[in-house]
C-alpha positions, 0 to 999 in steps of 0.5 A: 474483465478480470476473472475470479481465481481460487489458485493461491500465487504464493508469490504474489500474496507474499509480495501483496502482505509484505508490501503493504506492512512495509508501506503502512511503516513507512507512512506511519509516521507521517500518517495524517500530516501534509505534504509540507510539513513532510518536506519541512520537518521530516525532510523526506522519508527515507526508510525506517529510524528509530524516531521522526521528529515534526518540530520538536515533539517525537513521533512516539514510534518505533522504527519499522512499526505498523499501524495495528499488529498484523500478527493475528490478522495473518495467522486467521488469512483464508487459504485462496488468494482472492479471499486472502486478499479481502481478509487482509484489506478489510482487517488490516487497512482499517477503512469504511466497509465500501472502501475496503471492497473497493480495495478488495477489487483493486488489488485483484484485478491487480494480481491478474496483471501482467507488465505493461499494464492498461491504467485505463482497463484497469480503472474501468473495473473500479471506478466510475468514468469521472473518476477514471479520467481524474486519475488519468489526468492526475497521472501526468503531473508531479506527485506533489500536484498529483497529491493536491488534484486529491485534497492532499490525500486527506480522507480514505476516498481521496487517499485512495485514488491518490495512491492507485494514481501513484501505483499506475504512474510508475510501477517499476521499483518498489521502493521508488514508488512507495517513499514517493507515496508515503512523502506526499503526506495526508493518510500515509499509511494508507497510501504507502499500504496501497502503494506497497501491496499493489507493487508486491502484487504485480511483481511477486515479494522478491521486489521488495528490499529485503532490509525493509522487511526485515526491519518491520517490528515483529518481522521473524514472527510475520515470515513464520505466519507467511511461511504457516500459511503457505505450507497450508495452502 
């Protein structure tokens, strides 16, 4: 069992919302798209740039932007790390209310983790046993069978299960784990967002490149929110 805590890691919530903002710029852009036509069209994302292109029409993003502006979300963050954590998953993933609390447990079982870590205990806490055994199974495939054995990661309960399957298969560089999450295609910025947070969660925020944190739009304005609510904490 994973116990409840109302410690604050600040390591720990520092990776968790900075990995997900960084997972949810990198899916954005291909959010709602197949794995195919990611690998057509986008060639594979690779960080950010100013314009991706599906065809010949143009994203219409910015390089680095997220999904909503998680600017007032952080300012508002509870000053415990459970409670911080079901904040930022109900207001910023933007799920159904049953599929946020799932999220909610996931990642702080997650924040309890340490390397190596069980896919089995940890699955136990979330899922009921035949979707424990899907994502087990799904784990050792490919990422682009895996994505298929979840309908492509095309709705939040597929997505969803899809992502904590890629975060359970490798979990060693942030980077690696969230560009082959996200390039999967369907609800990318979910899965990158899960990916991401999971990854900054297990390993603190000094796992994630400082290039991509810095190159989130509004980035000086997201430290200062992490930096106020440290100091508050």
């Amino acid at each position: 069992m994973y116990e409840r805590t109302n410690t604050m890691n600040t390591s720990k919530l520092r990776g968790f919302l900075l990995g997900a903002l960084v997972g949810d710029a990198l899916g954005l852009p291909v959010n709602k798209k197949p794995h195919h036509i990611v690998r057509m069209y986008f060639k594979g994302i690779k960080g950010y740039t100013d314009e991706y292109y599906s065809t010949a029409s143009p994203t219409g993003l910015h390089a680095g932007q997220n999904s909503i502006d998680a600017r007032p979300i952080l300012q508002a963050l509870p000053h415990t790390l459970d409670s911080a954590i079901a904040h930022f998953t109900e207001t910023f993933f933007q799920v159904e209310r049953a599929t946020a609390e799932q999220l909610s447990k996931f990642f702080q079982c997650v924040s309890r983790l340490q390397v190596p870590l069980s896919a089995s205990d940890l699955l136990e806490e979330i899922f009921e046993p035949a979707v424990q055994q899907k994502i087990l199974s799904a784990m050792a495939f490919f990422p682009s069978d895996m994505v298929i054995e979840f309908d492509e990661a095309m709705n939040e309960q597929s997505a969803t299960q899809f992502a904590i399957a890629m975060f359970l298969r490798a979990h060693d560089d942030f980077e690696t784990t969230v560009l082959s999450t996200v390039n999967m295609g369907g609800l990318a910025r979910l899965t990158g967002a899960i990916a991401g947070g999971a990854m900054g969660l297990l390993h603190g925020a000094q796992v994630i490149p400082e290039p991509l944190i810095q190159g989130l739009m509004h980035s000086a304005d997201i430290l200062d929110a992490l930096h106020a609510l440290e100091r508050a904490s």
